[in-house]
Backbone as JSON, one array per atom type, in Angstrom:
{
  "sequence": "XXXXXXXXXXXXXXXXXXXXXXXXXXXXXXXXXXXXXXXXXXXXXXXXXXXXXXXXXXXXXXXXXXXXXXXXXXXXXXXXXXXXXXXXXXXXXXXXXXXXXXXXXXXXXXXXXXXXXXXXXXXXXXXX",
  "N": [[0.86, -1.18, 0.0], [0.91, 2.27, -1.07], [1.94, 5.3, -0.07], [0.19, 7.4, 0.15], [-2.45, 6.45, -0.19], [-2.82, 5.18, 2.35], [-2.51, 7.35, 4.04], [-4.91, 8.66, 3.4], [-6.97, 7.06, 4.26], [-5.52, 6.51, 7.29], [-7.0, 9.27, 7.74], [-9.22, 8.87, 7.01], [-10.43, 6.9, 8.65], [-9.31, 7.21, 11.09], [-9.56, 9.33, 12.6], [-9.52, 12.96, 11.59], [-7.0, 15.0, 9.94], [-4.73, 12.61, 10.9], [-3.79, 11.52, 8.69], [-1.86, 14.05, 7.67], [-0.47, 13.96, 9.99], [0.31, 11.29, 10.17], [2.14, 11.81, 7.19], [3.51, 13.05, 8.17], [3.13, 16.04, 8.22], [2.93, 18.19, 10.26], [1.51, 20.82, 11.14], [-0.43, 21.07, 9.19], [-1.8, 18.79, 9.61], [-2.67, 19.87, 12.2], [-4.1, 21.73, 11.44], [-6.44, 20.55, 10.61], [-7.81, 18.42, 12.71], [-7.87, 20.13, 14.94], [-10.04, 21.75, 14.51], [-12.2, 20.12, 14.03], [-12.21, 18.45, 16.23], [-12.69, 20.29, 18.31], [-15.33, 21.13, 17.22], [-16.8, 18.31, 17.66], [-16.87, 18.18, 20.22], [-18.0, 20.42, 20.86], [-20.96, 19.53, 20.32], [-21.39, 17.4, 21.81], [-21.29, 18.59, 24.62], [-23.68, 20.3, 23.94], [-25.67, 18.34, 23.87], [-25.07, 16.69, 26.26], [-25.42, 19.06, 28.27], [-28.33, 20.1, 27.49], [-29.73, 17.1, 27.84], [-28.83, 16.89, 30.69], [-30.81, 19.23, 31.46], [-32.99, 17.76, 31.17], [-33.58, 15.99, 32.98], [-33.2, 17.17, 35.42], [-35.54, 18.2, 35.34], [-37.28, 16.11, 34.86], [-36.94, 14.14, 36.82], [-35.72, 10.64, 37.49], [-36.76, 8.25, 39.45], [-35.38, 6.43, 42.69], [-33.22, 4.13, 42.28], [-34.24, 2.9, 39.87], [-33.43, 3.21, 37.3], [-33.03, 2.67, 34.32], [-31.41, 0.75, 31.21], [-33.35, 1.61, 29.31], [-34.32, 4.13, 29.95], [-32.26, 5.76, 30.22], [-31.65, 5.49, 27.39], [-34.02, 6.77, 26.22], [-33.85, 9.75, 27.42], [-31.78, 10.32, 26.69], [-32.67, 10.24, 23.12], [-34.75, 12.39, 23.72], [-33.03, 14.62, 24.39], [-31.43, 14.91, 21.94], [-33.28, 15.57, 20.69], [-34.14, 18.18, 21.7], [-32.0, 19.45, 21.06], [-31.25, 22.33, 19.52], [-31.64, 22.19, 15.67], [-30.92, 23.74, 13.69], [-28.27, 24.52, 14.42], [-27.32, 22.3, 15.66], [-26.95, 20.73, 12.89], [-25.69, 22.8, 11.2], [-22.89, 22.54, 12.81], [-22.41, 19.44, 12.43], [-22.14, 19.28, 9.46], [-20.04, 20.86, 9.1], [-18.37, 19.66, 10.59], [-18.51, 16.68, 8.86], [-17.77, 17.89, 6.72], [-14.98, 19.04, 6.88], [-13.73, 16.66, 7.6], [-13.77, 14.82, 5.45], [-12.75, 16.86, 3.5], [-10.18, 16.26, 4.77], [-9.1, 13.88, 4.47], [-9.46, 13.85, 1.4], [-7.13, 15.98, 0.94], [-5.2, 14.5, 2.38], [-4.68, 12.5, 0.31], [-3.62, 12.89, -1.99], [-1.37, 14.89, -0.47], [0.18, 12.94, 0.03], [0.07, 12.13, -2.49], [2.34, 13.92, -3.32], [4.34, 12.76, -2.37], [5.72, 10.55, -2.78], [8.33, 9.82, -4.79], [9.5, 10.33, -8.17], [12.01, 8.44, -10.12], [14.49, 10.38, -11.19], [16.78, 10.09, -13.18], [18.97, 8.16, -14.92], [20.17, 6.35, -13.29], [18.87, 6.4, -11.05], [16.86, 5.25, -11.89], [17.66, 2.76, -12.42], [18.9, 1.65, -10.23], [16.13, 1.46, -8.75], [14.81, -0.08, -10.02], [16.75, -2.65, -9.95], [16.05, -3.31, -7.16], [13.89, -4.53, -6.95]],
  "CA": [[0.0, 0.0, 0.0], [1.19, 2.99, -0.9], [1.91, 6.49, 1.35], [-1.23, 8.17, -0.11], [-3.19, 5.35, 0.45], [-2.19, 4.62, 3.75], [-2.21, 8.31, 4.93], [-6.06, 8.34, 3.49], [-7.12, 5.61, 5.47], [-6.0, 7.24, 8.68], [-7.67, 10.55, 8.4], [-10.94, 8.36, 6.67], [-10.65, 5.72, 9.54], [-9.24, 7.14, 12.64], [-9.6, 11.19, 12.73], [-9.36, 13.74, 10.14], [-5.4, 15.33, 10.4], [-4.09, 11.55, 11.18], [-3.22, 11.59, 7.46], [-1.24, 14.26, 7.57], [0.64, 13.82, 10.62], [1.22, 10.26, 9.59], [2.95, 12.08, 6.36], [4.82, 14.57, 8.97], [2.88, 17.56, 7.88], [2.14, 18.2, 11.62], [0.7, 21.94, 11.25], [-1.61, 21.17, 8.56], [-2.69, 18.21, 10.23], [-3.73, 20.11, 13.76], [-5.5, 22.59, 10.82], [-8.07, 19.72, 10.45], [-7.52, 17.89, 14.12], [-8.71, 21.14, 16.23], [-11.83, 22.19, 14.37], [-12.88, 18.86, 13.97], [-12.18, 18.21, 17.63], [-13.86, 21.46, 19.17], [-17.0, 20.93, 16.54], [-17.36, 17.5, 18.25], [-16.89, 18.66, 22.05], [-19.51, 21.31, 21.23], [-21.87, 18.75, 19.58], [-21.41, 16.33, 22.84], [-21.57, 19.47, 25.25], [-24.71, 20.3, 23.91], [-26.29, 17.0, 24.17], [-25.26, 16.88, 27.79], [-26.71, 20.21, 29.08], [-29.87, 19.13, 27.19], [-29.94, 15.54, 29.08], [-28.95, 16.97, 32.12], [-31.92, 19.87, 32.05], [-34.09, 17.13, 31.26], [-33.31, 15.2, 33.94], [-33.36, 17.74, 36.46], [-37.16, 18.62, 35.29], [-38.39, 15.11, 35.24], [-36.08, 13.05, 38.07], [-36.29, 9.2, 37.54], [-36.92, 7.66, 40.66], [-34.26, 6.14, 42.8], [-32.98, 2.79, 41.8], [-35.58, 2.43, 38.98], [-32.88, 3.77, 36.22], [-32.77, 1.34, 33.5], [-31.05, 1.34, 29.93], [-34.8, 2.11, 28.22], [-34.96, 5.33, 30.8], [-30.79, 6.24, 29.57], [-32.14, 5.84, 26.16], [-35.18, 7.39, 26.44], [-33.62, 10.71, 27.97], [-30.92, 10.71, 25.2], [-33.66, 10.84, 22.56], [-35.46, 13.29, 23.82], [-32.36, 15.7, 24.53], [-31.18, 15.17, 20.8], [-34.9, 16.34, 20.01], [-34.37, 19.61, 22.42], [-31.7, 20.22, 20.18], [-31.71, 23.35, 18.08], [-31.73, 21.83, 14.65], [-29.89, 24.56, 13.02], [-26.41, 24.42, 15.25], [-26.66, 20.87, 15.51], [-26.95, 20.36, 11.63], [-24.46, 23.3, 10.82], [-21.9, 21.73, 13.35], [-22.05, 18.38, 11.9], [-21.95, 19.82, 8.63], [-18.76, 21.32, 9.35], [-17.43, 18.22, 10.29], [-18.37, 16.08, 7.73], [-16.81, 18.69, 5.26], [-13.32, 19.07, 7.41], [-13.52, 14.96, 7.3], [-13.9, 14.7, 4.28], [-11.52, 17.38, 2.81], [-8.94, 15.95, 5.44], [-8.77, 12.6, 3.57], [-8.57, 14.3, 0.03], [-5.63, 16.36, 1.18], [-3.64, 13.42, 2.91], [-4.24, 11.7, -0.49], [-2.82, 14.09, -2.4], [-0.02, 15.45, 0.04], [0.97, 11.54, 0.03], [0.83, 11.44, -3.77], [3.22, 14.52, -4.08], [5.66, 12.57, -1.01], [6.06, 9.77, -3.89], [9.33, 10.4, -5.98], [9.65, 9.64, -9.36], [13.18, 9.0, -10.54], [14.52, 11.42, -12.56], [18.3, 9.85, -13.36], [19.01, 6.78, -15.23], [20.69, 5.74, -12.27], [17.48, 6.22, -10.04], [15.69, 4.29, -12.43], [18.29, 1.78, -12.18], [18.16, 1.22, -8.4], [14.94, 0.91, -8.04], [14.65, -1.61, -11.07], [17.39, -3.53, -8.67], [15.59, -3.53, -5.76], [12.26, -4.99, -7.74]],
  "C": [[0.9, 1.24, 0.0], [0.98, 4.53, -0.08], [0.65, 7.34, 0.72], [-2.43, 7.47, -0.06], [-3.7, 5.39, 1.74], [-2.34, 6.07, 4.16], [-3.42, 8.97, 4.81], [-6.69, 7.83, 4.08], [-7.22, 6.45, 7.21], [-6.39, 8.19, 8.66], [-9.35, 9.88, 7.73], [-11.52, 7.64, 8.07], [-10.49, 6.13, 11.28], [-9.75, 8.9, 12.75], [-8.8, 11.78, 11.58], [-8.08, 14.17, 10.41], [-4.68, 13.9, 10.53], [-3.64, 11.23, 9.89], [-1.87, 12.54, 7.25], [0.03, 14.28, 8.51], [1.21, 12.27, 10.1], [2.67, 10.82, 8.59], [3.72, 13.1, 7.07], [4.39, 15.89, 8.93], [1.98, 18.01, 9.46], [1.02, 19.55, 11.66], [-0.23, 21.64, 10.3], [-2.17, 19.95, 9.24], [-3.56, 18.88, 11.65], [-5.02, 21.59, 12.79], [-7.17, 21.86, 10.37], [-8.28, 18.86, 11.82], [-7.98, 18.96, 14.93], [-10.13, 21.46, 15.86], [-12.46, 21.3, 14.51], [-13.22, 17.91, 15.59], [-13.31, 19.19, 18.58], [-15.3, 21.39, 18.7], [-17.38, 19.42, 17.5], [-17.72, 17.84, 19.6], [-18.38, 19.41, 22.08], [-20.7, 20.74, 20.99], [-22.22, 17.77, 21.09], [-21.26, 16.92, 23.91], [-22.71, 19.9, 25.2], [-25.87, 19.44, 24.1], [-26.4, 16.73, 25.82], [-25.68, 17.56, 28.45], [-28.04, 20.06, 28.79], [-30.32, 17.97, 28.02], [-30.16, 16.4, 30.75], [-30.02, 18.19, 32.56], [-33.23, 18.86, 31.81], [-34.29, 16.12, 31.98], [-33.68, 15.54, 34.98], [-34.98, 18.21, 36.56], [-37.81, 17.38, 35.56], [-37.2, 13.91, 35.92], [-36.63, 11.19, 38.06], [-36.01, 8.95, 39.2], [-35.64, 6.89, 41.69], [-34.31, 4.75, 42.57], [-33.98, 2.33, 40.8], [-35.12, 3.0, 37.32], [-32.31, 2.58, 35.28], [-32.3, 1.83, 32.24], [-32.25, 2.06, 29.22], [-34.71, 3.72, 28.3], [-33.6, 6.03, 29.89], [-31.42, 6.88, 27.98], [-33.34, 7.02, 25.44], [-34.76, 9.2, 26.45], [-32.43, 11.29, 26.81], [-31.05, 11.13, 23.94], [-34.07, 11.76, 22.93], [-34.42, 14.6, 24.45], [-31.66, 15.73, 23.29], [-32.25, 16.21, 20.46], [-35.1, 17.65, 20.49], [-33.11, 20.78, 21.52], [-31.97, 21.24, 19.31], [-31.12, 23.24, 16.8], [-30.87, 22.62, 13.58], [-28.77, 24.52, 13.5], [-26.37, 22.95, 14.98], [-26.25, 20.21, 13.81], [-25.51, 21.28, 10.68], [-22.69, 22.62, 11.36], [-21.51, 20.26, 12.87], [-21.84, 18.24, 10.59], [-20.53, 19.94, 7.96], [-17.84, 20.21, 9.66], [-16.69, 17.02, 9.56], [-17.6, 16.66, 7.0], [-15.44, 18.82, 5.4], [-12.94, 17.5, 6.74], [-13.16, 14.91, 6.06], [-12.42, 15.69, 3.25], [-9.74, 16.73, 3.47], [-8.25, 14.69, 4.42], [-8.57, 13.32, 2.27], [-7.14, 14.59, 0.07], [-5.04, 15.36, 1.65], [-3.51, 12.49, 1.96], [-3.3, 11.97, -1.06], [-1.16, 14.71, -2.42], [0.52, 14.05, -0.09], [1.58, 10.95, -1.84], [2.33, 12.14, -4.24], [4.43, 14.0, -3.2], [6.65, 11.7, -1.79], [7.17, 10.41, -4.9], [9.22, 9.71, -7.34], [11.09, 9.79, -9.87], [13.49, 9.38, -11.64], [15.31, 10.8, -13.82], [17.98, 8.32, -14.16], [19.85, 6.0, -13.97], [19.7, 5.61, -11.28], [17.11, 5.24, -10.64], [16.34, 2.99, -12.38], [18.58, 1.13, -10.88], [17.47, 0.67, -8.08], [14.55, 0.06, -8.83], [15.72, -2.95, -10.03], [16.73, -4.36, -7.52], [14.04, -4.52, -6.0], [12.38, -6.37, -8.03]]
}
């Protein structure tokens, strides 16, 4: 597998920027690694103040907290969501994601040498 491949992969598979730090390009990777990070926090910050005011309004009982009730309360603090932030924010994500992997294809295809020399080309015919 080659390094544009392979440096696709991790910003498709693990987090967006993990492409380019794989390829060493550390500052352009934390240029897709922080937004993509803070857009989630705020996405899973919002979800939790939601839960937890809807919790505090309708109090499950003690010892009577079951996965259904978890679930239940999780739904219905997505749904308190305001539909416009939550949709722009994930938006924004997807589109970082997404451009992250193009670029670490890319920056991986231009990492690829091509030899110039008849002696390059003779090397690496060697080594083959």
């Amino acid at each position: 597998m080659d390094k544009a491949t392979k440096a696709a992969l991790f910003s498709a598979l693990l987090f967006p920027g993990w492409g380019q730090l794989y390829l060493k390009r550390y500052k352009r990777g934390l240029v897709f690694i922080l937004p993509v990070l803070a857009g989630t926090l705020a996405l899973a910050w919002a979800i939790v103040q939601v839960g937890i005011t809807i919790i505090k309004t309708a109090p499950l009982k003690k010892e009577t907290v079951q996965l259904a009730n978890v679930i239940e309360i999780t739904v219905d603090a997505l749904k308190a969501l305001d539909y416009f932030y939550f949709s722009l924010m994930l938006g924004l994500i997807v589109t970082l994601w997404i451009l992250s992997i193009v670029d670490a294809y890319l920056l991986g295809k231009k990492t690829i040498t091509v030899p110039t020399t008849a002696a390059d080309q003779e090397s690496i015919s060697n080594q083959a």
